[in-house]
N, C-alpha and C positions, 0 to 999 in steps of 0.2 A: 823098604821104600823104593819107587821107582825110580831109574837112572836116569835124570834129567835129559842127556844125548837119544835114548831110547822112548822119553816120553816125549818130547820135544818132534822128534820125526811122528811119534800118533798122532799131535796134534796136527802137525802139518798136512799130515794121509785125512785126518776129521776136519779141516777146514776147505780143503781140493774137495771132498765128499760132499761137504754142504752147499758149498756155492753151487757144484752142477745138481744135486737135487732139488736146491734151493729156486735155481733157475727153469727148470723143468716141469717142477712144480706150479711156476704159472705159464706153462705152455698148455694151452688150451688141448693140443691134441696128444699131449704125454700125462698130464696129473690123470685123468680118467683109465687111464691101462691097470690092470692089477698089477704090472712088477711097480708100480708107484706105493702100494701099501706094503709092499716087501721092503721099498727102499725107506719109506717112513718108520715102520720098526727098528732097521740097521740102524736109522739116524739116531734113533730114541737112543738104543742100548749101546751104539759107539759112544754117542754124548755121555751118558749116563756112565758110562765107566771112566771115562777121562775125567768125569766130573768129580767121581770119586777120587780119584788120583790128585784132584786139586785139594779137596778136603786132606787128605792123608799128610801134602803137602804143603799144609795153607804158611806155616811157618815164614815160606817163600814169597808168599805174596802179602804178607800182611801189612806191609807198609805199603802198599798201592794207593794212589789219592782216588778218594770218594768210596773207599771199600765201605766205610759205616753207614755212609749214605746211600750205598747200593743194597745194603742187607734193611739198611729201615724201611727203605721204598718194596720190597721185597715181603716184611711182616707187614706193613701197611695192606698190599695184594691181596696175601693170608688174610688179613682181618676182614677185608671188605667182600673177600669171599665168604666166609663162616657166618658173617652177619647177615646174609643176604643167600643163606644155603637151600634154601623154601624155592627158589628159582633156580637151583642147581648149581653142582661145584664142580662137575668131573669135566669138563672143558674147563672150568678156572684152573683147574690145578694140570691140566696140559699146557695151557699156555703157560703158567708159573714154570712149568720143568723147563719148555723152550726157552725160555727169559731168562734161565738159569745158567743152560747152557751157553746164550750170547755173553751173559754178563762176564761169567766164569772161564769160560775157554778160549774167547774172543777177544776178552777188555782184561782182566784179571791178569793171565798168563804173560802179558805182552811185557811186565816189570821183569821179567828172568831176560827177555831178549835185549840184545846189543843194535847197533843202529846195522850193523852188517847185516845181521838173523832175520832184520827187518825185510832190509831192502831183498834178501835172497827171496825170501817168502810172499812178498810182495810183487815181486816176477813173476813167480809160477803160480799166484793166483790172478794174476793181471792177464797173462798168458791164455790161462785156461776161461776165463771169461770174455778176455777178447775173441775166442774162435769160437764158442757157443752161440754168443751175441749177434756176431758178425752170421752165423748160418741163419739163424733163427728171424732176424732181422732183414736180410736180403731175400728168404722164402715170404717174409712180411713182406715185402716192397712187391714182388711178382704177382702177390695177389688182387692188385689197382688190377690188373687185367684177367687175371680168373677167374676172383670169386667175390664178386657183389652181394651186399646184404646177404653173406652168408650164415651159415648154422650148420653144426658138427655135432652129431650126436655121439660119446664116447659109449666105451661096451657097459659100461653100468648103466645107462640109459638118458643120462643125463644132460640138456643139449646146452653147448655153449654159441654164444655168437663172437664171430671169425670173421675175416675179410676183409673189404672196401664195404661201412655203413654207414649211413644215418651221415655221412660227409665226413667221416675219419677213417684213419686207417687200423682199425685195430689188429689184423694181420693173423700172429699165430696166439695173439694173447687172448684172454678172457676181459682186457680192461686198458684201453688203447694209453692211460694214465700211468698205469705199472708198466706198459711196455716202454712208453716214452721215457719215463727216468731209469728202467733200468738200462737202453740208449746212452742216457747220461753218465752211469756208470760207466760205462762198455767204451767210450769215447776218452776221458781220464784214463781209463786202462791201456788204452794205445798209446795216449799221448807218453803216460809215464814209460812205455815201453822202450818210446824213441830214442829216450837217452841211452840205451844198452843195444841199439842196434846198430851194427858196424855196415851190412851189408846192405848194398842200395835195394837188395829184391825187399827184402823185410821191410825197410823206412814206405814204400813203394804199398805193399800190401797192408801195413797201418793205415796208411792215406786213406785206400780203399775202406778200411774197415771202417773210418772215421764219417766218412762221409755218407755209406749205406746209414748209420747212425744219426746223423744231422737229418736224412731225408726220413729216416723215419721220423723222429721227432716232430718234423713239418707236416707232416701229412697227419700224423695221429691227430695233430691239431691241439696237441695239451696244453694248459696256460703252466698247471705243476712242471712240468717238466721244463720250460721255457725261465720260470720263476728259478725253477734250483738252477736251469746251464744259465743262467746269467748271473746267479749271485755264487756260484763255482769259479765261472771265470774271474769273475772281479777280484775276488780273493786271491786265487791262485793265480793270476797274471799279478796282481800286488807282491805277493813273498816273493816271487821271481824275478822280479824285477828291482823288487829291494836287497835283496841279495847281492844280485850282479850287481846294482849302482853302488853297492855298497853303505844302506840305508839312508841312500835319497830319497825319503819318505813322500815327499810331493808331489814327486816325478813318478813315481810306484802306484800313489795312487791314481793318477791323472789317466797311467797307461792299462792300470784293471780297468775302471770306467770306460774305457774307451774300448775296452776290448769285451766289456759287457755288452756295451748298446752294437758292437759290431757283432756280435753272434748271436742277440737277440731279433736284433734287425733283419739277419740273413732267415730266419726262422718265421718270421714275423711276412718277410716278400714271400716264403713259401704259400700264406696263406691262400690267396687271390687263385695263385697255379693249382693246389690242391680244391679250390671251389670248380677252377672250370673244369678240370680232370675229372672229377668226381660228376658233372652234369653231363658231362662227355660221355663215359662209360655207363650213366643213368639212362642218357639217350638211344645209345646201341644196345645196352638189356634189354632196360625196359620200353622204351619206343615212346615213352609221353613225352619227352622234351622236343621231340621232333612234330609231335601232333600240334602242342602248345607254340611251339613254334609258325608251324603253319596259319595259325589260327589268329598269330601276328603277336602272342603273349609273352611275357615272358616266363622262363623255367623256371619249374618249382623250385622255391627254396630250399636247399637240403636242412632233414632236422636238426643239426650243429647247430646252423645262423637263427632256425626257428625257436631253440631251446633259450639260444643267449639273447634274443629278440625280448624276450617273455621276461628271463629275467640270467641279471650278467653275471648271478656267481652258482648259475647252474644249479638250482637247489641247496646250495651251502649255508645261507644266511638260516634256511625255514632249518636244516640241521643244528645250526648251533643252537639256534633258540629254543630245540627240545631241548639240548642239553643242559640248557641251564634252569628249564620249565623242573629236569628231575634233579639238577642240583639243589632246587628248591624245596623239594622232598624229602630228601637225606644229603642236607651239607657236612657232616660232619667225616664220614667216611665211606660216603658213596655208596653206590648198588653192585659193583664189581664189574668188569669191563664185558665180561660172557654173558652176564644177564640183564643189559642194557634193555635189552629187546622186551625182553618174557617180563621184566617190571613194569615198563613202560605199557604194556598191553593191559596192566593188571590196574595199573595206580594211574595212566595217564593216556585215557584210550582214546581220547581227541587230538594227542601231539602228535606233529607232522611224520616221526620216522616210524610212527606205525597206522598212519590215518594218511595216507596220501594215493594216486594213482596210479604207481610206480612201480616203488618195490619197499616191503621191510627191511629199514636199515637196519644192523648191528654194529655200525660204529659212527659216530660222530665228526670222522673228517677233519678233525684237529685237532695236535696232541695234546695240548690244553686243558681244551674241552673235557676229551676224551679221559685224562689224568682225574680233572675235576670231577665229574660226572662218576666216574668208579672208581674211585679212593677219595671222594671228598676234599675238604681244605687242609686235610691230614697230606694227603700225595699229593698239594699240589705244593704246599709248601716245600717237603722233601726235594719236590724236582728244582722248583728256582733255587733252593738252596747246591742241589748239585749242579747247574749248573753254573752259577755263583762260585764257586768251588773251584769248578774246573777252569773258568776264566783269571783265578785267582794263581792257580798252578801252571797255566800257559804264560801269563805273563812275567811270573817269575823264572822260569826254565828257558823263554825262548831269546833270549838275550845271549845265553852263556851255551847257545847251540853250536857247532862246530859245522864246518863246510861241509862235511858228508854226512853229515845226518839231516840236511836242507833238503834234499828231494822227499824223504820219506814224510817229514813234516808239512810240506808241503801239497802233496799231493794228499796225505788224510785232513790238513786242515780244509781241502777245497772240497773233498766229499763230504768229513763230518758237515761245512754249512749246507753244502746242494743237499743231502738227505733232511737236517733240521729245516729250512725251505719246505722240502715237501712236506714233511710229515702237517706243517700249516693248514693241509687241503688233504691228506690221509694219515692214516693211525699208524703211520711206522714209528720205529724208537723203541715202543714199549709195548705192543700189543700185539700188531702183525707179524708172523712169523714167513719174514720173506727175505729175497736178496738184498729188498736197500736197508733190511735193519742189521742184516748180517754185515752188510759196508762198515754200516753206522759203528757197530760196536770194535771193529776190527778196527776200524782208523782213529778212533776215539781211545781203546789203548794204547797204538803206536803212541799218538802224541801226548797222551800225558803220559808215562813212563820215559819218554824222550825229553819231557819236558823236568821232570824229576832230577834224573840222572843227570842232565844236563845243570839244575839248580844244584847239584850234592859239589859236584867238581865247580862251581866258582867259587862254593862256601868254603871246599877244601882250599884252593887256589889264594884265595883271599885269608885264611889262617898261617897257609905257608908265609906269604907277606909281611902278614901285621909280626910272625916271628924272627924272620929275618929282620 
């Protein structure tokens, strides 16, 4: 068997690994490089043996809350792939390993650690995402002035769109929506850092990281991203502040709300700044705002306000409504989440995510949906039941928390909601294999094993009692 202190440090070395591959991976100008498909294999076969290592070890975690409801949603996956194998399985069963690996090494593992193991681990990946973010983010921001409606084509051949477009800032990402909340991440990461910083230069260079963060956010122009930093904040300015009053619950919540509509608001006055910036440097490219000017007009609208003009949830409504055009085809356990597409072309060749102007979808933009749609009423039941569960597990454990284990709870209660936010408007949680599912599953084990642990010792606490 492997020595817990020895596997426990792999885990640590496989979770530093994933988040910077995980984060690089939507860097528009790093996933296209070939050391990317070198770093994709290490990821497989590091997972892959650690994963074994859980199995070998499962003794340890068998008491974890929602382990059976992780494994049902899991043969759920399996089935709704095998049923639906005519449209292909070899991506279902990739994303199944990846899904394996969050559930397993991510969520699983986290019942062996102490709120210490937590908080130390949670530094150094806090650490190591905040200086990625921050680089990756402030090269975003420089690009309002160098690179307009840009396009990078990587060495495979395959071109992304980059830059200041279409009146966002998408920057270094492939998808100005993934860059904004991964931001969102990146900003929690600094905040929780604050607490452990002594020295004014660090508190000093958080600020800075903080705020490259906010401006991007603002400028990417995302409603997702805007949607999870205000319902992060509200949350997490609540615990915190119920905490310190010492559960003055009224005053806890008065003071998240307030610090909701205050960081949504400051994002929110970015907009107007980011319309005229973006007509500005439209003007000096490309030279029509100055013509149309002349001519006594006003400047073109950039495509952002033209898109939400047309219609305000961006093509989301005409998505969900395939997805429930194919719910309606196989309610019972879906067409599998990989073959979404290749069904739909075959069984439903007038639905909008494969009959539209744009582009062919393969995901459905909310988790729901996306549950419903490829595992049927079978996986969607499963999911409200775990999350049913784990609501069940949080409010029994978070009563009998102790003062130091408040930060780590904290800070995963405010990302697990900002990441369940998004996934409302994309396919993280269960499907996507990226940074915010990797959040998702990391802070969704601290707190329910915090939560656990924390309900064992009141039940002990409370037996010592009733025996005295």
């Amino acid at each position: 068997m492997i020595k817990s202190e020895k596997y426990r440090k792999l885990l640590l070395a496989y979770k530093i690994y994933m988040l910077i591959y995980l984060l690089c991976a939507f860097n528009a100008f790093i996933n296209g490089l070939a050391v990317m498909k070198a770093a994709t294999f290490i990821a497989a076969g590091f997972g892959g043996l650690l994963l074994t290592g859980v199995l070998i070890q499962w003794k340890q975690y068998r008491k974890m809350g929602n382990l059976p409801l992780l494994v049902l949603f899991m043969a759920s996956y399996l089935f709704s792939s095998v049923m639906n194998i005519r449209y292909g399985i070899t991506e279902n069963i990739q994303a199944m390993v990846w899904l394996a690996c969050q559930m397993g090494l991510l969520y699983l593992t986290s019942y062996t650690y102490t709120a210490e193991d937590m908080r130390r681990e949670l530094r150094i990946l806090a650490a190591t995402g905040t200086v990625i973010c921050t680089v990756f983010n402030a090269v975003s921001l420089t690009m309002v002035a160098w690179l307009f409606d840009g396009g990078y084509r990587d060495p495979s051949g395959a071109v992304h769109a980059v830059g200041y477009r279409m009146g966002r800032l998408w920057g270094v990402y492939d998808d100005p929506n993934h860059g904004a909340v991964i931001a969102v991440i990146a900003i929690f990461f600094a905040l929780y850092l604050w607490k452990y910083c002594e020295k004014r230069i660090w508190k000093v260079l958080l600020i800075v990281s903080i705020v490259i963060q906010y401006l991007y956010i603002g400028f990417a122009n995302s409603r997702t991203a805007m949607i999870a930093f205000g319902g992060s904040l509200c949350v997490g300015g609540f615990l915190v502040f119920y905490v310190m009053r010492k559960k003055e619950w009224l005053r806890s919540v008065i003071i998240g709300i307030l610090l909701m509509l205050a960081g949504v608001s400051g994002l929110m006055a970015l907009e107007p700044i980011n319309s005229k910036t973006f007509a500005y440097v439209q003007k000096i490219v490309v030279g029509e705002g100055q013509k149309e000017a002349d001519k006594g007009k006003k400047p073109a609208q950039n495509q952002r306000e033209k898109e939400l003009a047309k219609d305000e949830s961006n093509g989301r409504i005409d998505i969900w409504r395939s997805g429930l055009e194919i719910v309606s085809t196989s309610p019972l356990y879906g067409v599998s989440f990989r073959d979404i597409t290749p069904y739909a072309e075959e069984n439903l060749p007038d639905t909008y995510i494969v009959n539209n102007s744009i582009v062919r979808y393969d995901s459905l933009h909310n988790m729901f949906v996306d549950v419903l749609a490829s595992q049927g009423v079978i996986g969607l039941a499963i999911t409200i039941l775990l999350i049913l569960n784990t609501l069940r597990l949080l409010l029994k454990g978070m009563g009998h928390l102790r003062g130091e284990e408040s930060d780590v709870m904290i800070f995963s209660f405010s990302m697990t909601v900002a990441m369940l936010l998004a996934s409302m408007f994309y396919s993280y949680v269960f499907y996507l294999h990226a940074p915010q599912t990797f959040i998702f599953w990391l802070c969704l084990g601290y707190m329910v094993s915090l939560s656990q642990h924390a309900c064992a010792r009141g039940t002990d606490s409370l037996h010592l009692e009733e025996r005295s």
